[in-house]
C-alpha positions in Angstrom: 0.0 0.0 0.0 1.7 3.2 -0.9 0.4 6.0 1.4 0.1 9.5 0.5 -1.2 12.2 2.0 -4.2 14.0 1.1 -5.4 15.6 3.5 -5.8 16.1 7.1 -8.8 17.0 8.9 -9.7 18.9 12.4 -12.6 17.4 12.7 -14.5 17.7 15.7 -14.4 19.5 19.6 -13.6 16.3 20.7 -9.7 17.0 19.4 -9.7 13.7 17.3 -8.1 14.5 13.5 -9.0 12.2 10.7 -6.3 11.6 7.8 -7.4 10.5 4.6 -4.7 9.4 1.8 -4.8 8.1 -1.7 -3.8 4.1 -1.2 -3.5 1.3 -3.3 -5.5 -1.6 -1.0 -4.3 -4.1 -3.1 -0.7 -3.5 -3.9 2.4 -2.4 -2.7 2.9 0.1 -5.4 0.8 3.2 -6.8 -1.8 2.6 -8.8 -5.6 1.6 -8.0 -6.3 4.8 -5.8 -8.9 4.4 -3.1 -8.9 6.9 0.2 -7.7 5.1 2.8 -8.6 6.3 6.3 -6.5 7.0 9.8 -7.7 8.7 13.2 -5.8 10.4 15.9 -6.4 12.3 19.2 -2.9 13.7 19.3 -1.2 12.9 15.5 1.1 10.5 16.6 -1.2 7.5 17.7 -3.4 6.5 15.2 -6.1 4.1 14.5 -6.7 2.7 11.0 -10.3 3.0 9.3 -12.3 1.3 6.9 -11.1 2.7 3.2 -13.5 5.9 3.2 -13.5 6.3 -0.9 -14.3 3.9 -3.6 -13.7 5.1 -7.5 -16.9 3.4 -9.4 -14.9 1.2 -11.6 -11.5 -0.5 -12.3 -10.5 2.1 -14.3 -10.7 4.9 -12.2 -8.9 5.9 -9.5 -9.9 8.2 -6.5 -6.7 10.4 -6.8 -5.5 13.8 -3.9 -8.0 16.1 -3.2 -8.8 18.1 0.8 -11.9 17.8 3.1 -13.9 20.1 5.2 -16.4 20.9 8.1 -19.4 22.5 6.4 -20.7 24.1 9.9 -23.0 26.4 8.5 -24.5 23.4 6.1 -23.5 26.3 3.0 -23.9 22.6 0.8 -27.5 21.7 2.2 -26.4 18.4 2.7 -26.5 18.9 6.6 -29.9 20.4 7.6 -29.5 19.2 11.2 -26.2 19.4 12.1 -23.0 21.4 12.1 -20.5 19.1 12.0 -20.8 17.4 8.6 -17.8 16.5 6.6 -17.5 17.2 2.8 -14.1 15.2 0.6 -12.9 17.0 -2.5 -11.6 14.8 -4.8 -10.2 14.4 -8.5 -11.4 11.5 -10.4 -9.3 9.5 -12.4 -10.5 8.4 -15.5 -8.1 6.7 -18.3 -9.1 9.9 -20.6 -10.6 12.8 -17.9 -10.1 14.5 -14.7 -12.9 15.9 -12.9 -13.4 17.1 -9.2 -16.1 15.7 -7.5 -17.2 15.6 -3.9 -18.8 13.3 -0.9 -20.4 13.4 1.9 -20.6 12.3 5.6 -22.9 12.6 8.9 -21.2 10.7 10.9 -18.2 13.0 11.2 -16.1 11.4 8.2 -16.1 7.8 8.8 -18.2 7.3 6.3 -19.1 9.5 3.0 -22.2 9.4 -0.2 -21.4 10.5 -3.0 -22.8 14.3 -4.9 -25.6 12.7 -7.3 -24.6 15.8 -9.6 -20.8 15.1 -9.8 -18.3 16.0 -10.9 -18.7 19.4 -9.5 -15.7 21.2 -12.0 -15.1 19.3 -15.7 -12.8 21.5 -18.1 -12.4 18.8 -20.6 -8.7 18.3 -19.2 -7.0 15.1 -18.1 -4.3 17.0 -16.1 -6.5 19.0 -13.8 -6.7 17.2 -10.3 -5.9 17.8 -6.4 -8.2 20.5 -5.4 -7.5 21.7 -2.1 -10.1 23.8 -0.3 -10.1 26.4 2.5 -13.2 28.6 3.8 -12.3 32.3 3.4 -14.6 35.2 5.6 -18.5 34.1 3.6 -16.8 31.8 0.6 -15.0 28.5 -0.2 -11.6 28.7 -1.9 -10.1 25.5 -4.1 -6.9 26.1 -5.2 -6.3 23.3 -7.9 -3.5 22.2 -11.0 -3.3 22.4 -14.3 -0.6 20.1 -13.9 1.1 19.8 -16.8 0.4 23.4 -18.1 1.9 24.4 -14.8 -0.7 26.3 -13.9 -2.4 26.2 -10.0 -5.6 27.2 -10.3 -8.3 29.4 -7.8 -11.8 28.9 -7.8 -14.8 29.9 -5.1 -18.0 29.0 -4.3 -21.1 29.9 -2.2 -21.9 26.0 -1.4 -18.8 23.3 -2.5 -21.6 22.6 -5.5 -21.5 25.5 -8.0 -17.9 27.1 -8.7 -16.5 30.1 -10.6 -12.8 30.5 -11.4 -11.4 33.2 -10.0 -7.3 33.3 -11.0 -4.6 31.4 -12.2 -1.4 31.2 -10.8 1.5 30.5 -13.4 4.9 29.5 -14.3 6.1 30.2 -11.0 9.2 28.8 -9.2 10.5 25.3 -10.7 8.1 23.7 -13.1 9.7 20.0 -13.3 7.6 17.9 -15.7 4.0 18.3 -13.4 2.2 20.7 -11.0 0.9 18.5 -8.1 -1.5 19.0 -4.8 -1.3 22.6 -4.5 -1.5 24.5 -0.7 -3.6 27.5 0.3 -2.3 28.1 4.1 -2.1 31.0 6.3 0.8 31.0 8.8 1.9 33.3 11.8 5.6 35.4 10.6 8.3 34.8 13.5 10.7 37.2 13.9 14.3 36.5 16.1 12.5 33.3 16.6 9.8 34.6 18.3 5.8 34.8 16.8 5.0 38.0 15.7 1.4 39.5 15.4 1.2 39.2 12.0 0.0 36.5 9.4 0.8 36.2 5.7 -0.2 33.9 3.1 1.9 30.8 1.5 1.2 29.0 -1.8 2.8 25.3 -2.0 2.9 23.7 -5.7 4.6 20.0 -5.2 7.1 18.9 -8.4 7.2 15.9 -9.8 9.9 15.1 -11.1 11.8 18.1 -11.2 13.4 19.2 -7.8 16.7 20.5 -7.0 18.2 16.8 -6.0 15.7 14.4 -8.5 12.6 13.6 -8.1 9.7 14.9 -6.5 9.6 18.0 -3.9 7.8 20.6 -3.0 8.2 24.4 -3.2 6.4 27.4 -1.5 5.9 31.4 -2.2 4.7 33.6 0.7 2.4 36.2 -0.5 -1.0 37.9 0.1 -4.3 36.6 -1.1 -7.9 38.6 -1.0 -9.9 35.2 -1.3 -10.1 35.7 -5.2 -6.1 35.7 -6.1 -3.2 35.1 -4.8 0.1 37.7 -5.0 3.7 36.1 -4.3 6.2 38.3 -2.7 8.6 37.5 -5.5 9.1 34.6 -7.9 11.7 32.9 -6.0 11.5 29.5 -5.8 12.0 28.1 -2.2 12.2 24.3 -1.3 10.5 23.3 1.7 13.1 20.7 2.6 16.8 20.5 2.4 17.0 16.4 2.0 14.7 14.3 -0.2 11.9 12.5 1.3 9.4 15.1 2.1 6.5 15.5 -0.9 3.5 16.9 -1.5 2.6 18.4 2.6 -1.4 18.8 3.3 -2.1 21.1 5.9 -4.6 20.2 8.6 -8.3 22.1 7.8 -9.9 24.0 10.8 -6.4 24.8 13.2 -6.0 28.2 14.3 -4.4 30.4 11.4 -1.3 30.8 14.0 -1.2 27.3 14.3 -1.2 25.8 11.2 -0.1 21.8 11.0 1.1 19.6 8.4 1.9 16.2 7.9 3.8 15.5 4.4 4.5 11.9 2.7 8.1 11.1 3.4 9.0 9.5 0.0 10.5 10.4 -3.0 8.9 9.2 -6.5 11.5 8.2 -8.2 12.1 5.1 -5.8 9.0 4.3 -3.5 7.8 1.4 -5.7 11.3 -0.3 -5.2 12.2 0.3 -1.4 12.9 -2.7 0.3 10.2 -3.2 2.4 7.5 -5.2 0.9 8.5 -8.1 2.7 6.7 -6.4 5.2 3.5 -5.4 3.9 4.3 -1.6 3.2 6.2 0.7 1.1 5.5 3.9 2.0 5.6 6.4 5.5 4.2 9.8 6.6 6.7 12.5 8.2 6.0 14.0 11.8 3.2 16.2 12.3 4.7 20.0 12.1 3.8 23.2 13.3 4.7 26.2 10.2 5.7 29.3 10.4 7.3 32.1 8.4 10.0 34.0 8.6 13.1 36.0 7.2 16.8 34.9 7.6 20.0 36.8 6.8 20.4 37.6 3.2 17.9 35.0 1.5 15.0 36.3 3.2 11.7 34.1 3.6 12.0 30.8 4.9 9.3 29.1 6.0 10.2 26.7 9.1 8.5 23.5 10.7 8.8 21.9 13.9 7.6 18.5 15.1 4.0 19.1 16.5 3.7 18.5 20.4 6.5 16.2 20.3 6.1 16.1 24.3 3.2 14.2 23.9 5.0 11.1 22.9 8.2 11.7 25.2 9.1 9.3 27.5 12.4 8.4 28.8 15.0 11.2 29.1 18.3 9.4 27.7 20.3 12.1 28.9 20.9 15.8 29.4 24.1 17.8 29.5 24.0 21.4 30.2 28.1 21.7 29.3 28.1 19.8 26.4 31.0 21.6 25.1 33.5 19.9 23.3 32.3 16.5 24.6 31.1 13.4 23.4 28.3 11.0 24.5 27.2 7.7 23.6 23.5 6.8 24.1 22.4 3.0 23.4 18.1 3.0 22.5 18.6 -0.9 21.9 15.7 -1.3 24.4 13.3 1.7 23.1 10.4 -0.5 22.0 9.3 2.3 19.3 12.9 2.0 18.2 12.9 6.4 17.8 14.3 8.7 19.7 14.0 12.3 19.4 17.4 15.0 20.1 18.1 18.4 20.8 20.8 21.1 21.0 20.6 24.4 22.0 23.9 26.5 21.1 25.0 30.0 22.7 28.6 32.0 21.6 29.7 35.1 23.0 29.7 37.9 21.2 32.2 38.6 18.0 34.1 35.6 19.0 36.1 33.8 17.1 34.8 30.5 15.9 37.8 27.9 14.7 37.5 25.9 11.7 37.1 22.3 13.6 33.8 24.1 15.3 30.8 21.5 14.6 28.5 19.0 16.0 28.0 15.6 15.0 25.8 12.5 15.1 26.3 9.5 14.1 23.8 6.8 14.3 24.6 2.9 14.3 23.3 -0.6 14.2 24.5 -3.9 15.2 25.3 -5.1 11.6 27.8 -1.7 11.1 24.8 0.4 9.3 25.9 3.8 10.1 23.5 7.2 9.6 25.3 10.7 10.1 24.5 14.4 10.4 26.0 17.5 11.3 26.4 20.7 11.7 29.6 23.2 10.8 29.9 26.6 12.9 33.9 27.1 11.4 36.2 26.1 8.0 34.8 26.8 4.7 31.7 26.0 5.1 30.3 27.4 8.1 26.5 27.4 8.8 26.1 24.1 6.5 23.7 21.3 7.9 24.4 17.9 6.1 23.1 14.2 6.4 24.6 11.2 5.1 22.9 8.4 4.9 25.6 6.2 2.6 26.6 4.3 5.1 23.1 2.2 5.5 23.4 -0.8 3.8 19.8 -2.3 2.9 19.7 0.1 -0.3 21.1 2.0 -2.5 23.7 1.3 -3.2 22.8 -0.1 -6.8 20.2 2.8 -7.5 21.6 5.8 -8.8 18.6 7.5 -7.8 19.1 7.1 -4.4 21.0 10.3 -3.7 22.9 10.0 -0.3 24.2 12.9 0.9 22.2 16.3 1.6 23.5 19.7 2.6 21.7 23.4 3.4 23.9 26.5 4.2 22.3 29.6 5.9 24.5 32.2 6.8 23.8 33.5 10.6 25.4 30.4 13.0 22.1 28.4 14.3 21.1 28.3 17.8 19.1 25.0 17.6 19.8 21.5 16.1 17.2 19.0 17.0 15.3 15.9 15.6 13.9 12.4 15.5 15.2 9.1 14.1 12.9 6.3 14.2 13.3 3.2 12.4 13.6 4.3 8.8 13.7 7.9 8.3 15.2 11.0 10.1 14.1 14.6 10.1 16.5 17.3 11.5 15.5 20.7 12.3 17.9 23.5 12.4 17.7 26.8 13.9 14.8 26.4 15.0 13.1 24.8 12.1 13.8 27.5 9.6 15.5 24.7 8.1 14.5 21.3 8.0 16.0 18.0 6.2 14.0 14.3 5.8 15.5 11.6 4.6 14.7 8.1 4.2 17.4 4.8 4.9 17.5 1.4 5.5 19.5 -0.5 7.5 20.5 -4.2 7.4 19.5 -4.7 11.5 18.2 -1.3 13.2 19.7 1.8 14.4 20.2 1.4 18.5 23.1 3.5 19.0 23.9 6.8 19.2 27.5 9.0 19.1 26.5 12.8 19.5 29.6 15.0 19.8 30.8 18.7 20.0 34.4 19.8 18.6 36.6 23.3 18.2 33.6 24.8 20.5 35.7 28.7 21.5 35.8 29.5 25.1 32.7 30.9 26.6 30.7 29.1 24.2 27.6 27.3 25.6 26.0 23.8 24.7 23.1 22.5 26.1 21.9 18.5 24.5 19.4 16.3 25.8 18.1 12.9 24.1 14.6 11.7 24.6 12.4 7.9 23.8 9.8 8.5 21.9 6.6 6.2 22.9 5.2 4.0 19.9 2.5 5.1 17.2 1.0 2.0 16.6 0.3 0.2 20.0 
C-alpha cells in the first residue's frame, strides 16, 4: 500500500483529527487509488479505518483532493447538524479529470457520494488535487493544471456550484508536473519569536523536477484577498533540504497561528522499489509539524516547521548535558520499543568571538550489523552554517540505484542556535535553527539503528552547549 497524503482533517471539539490518503489496497505500489482512512487524538497515535472512498470502476482511481467541516451546512447536505464533513476529490478516468465531492454525517467515517458530480469538468486530463479552505462568507479551491503548470483558484457559495477566479502561473521550478497545490495561512516569527502578524503561503509540489531528483515541494509567501493570490517575488523556495518530504497537506480548521502539516516522506523516483514489501508496506508519513514564516540573513523568507507536540510522545529522558562543550556522549536506545528517539541542542557564543574551523557537532547513528546514519552541523572552515546528512553508510539500499541520492546539505548564513530531531526506524528529520531549516531523509539499514554518538568539537571559550536525548513512545500500539 503506498500512502500519500491527502489531506488532514480537524474534525471535531472532541480533538480527534482524521487523515485521509490516496492508497492502493491491493498492492504495494501506486496505482488503484482508493482513500484510505487513519484517526488520531494527538497525531502520533493512530487508529486505522475502513477505506473511506471507492472510485466506481476499475479504471478509475480516487486520486488527492482536501476535506472540510461544512458548519453552516452552505452545501444543504447537513440540515441538522454542524458538524458534517465534505471530501474533494479528483477523479481519475483513463481519458478525464474531474473534481467531485462526498459526503458524511457521521463525522467522516463514512461518505455518499454528490448525485450531480463532478462538481468542476474543463475537458482536461491534467487538472486534479483540489485543495479547499473557507475564506470570511466563501469556499476557496486552489487546484492544478498540472502539466500546463498552472495552479488554479476557484470559489464557491456551497462546494456545489464554482466560478474560477485566477490562475497562478509559471512560477518557481516547473519540473515535468504541477501537483496538490497549498492555500495556508501562517503566523511570521521574527528572532525566533511569533509576531502579530499572518501572511499567506502557496505550495505547488514537483514531480519530477526538484533540485536533488525527483519529487519535492516548493512554496511562495504572499498575500491573497480570497479571489487571487500575489507572491512576494518569484523565488523559488524548497520546503526541505533532503529528499523524502513531498506533496505536505495542511490540517483544515487549526488556528491560522497554528497551522499543522503532515507530508509523505518518500520520494517518487524510488518508493515502488524500497525494500520493504516483505513487510507489507512501502511507504511512511513525516511527523506532524507546526509552520511558520519568517526571514533569515540575506535570503530572506523561509518558512520553518517543527515537530507538532512532540512532548506528547516523550518518554524516557536518555540524557541531558548542560556543558556539552567539546564532549562526546554515547547513548544505546537498543531497548526503546518504538525503536525512535528524538534530540536536541541548543547552542549559545559570546559575542564577536572567534569560531575555529574544527567548530561543529556531529551525530552519528549505528546498528548492530555496522549500518551507520550521520549528520552535522559546521559553525567554522569553509563551510560554516552548513547542515548535512549522510545516509551512505546504510546498507539495505542503495547502493545499486543511482537515484538514491545519499548525501544532503543546506547552508544559511547566521550560525544556528538549535539542532534537534527524530530518528525512528527508517527515516530521520533534522530541524535546524529552529526549524527554519529542516531535512527528511529516508534509509534502511540491514539490523536497526540502537546506538547513538552525538559530539561537540573546536567549540571557543565561553561558548555554551546544552543537549538532551529523549524515547519517543510508539504510534502504533
Amino acid at each position: 500500500m503506498v500512502r500519500r497524503i491527502d489531506e488532514a482533517l480537524d474534525r471535531s471539539s472532541d480533538a480527534s483529527k482524521t487523515v485521509l490518503t490516496s492508497d492502493n489496497p491491493t498492492d504495494l505500489v501506486a496505482g488503484n487509488q482508493h482513500w484510505g482512512h487513519a484517526t488520531s487524538t494527538d497525531l502520533y497515535r493512530w487508529d486505522n479505518q475502513p477505506i473511506a472512498l471507492f472510485p466506481p470502476n476499475n479504471q478509475s482511481g480516487i486520486f488527492s483532493g482536501s476535506a472540510v467541516i461544512d458548519k453552516n451546512n452552505t452545501s444543504g447536505f447537513f440540515p441538522d447538524q454542524d458538524d458534517g464533513v465534505i471530501a474533494i476529490y479528483t477523479l481519475n478516468a483513463p481519458d478525464s479529470q474531474t473534481q467531485e465531492i462526498a459526503y458524511s454525517r457521521d463525522g467522516g467515517y463514512s461518505f455518499e457520494k454528490y448525485e450531480n458530480n463532478p462538481v468542476i469538468d474543463v475537458g482536461s486530463a491534467n487538472f486534479r488535487d483540489p485543495k479547499v479552505i473557507w475564506y470570511e462568507d466563501h469556499w476557496v479551491m486552489v487546484v492544478a493544471y498540472a502539466t500546463e503548470f498552472v495552479i488554479s483558484i476557484y470559489t464557491s457559495p456551497d462546494l456545489k456550484d464554482w466560478t474560477h477566479s485566477s490562475n497562478v502561473t509559471d512560477i518557481g521550478l516547473i519540473g515535468l508536473l504541477y501537483e496538490c497545490p497549498n492555500l495556508v495561512q501562517v503566523p511570521v516569527w521574527e528572532n525566533g519569536t511569533a509576531t502579530d502578524e499572518l501572511a499567506w503561503i502557496l505550495l505547488i509540489s514537483i514531480n519530477p523536477g526538484a533540485p536533488l531528483g525527483g519529487s519535492i515541494s516548493q512554496y511562495f509567501p504572499g498575500t491573497f484577498d480570497g479571489y487571487k493570490f500575489t507572491p512576494y517575488d518569484g523565488i523559488a523556495r524548497i520546503s526541505d533540504f533532503a529528499k523524502d518530504n513531498y506533496a505536505e497537506q495542511y490540517f483544515y480548521g487549526t488556528p491560522a497561528d497554528q497551522p499543522i502539516s503532515i507530508a509523505w516522506a518518500s520520494n517518487w523516483q524510488y518508493t515502488n522499489v524500497l525494500p520493504t514489501a516483505s513487510e507489507g508496506w512501502r511507504s511512511i508519513m513525516s511527523l506532524p509539524r507546526y509552520n511558520y514564516l519568517t526571514k533569515v540573513e540575506r535570503t530572506g523568507w523561509e518558512m520553518g516547521s517543527l515537530p507538532y507536540n512532540i512532548d506528547s510522545i516523550k518518554s524516557n529522558q536518555f540524557s541531558f548535558d548542560s556543558d556539552f562543550v567539546n564532549e562526546s556522549v554515547t547513548v544505546d536506545y537498543s531497548n526503546v520499543t518504538s525503536g525512535a528517539i528524538y534530540f536536541e541542542a541548543n547552542f549559545t557564543f559570546p559575542e564577536n568571538v572567534a569560531i575555529p574551523a574544527n567548530a561543529s557537532f556531529r551525530l552519528n547513528f549505528t546498528s548492530p550489523a555496522g549500518d551507520s546514519m550521520k549528520a552535522g552541523y559546521y559553525f567554522g572552515g569553509p563551510n560554516p552554517g552548513v547542515a548535512w546528512i549522510d545516509r551512505r553508510g546504510t546498507k539495505a539500499y542503495g547502493d545499486e540505484d543511482p537515484l538514491w541520492v545519499d548525501r544532503f546539505s543546506a547552508a544559511a548564513v547566521a550560525l544556528t542556535k538549535t539542532v534537534s530531531g527524530v530518528i525512528d526506524r527508517s527515516v530521520f528529520e533534522m530541524f535546524v535553527d529552529q526549524g527554519a531549516f529542516s531535512g527528511t531523509s529516508l534509509f534502511f539499514a540491514e539490523q536497526p539503528m540502537d546506538t547513538m554518538i552525538v559530539e561537540t568539537q573546536g567549540m571557543p571559550e565561553g561558548a555554551t552547549v546544552k543537549m538532551a536525548v529523549w524515547e519517543l513512545s510508539s504510534g502504533w500500539q
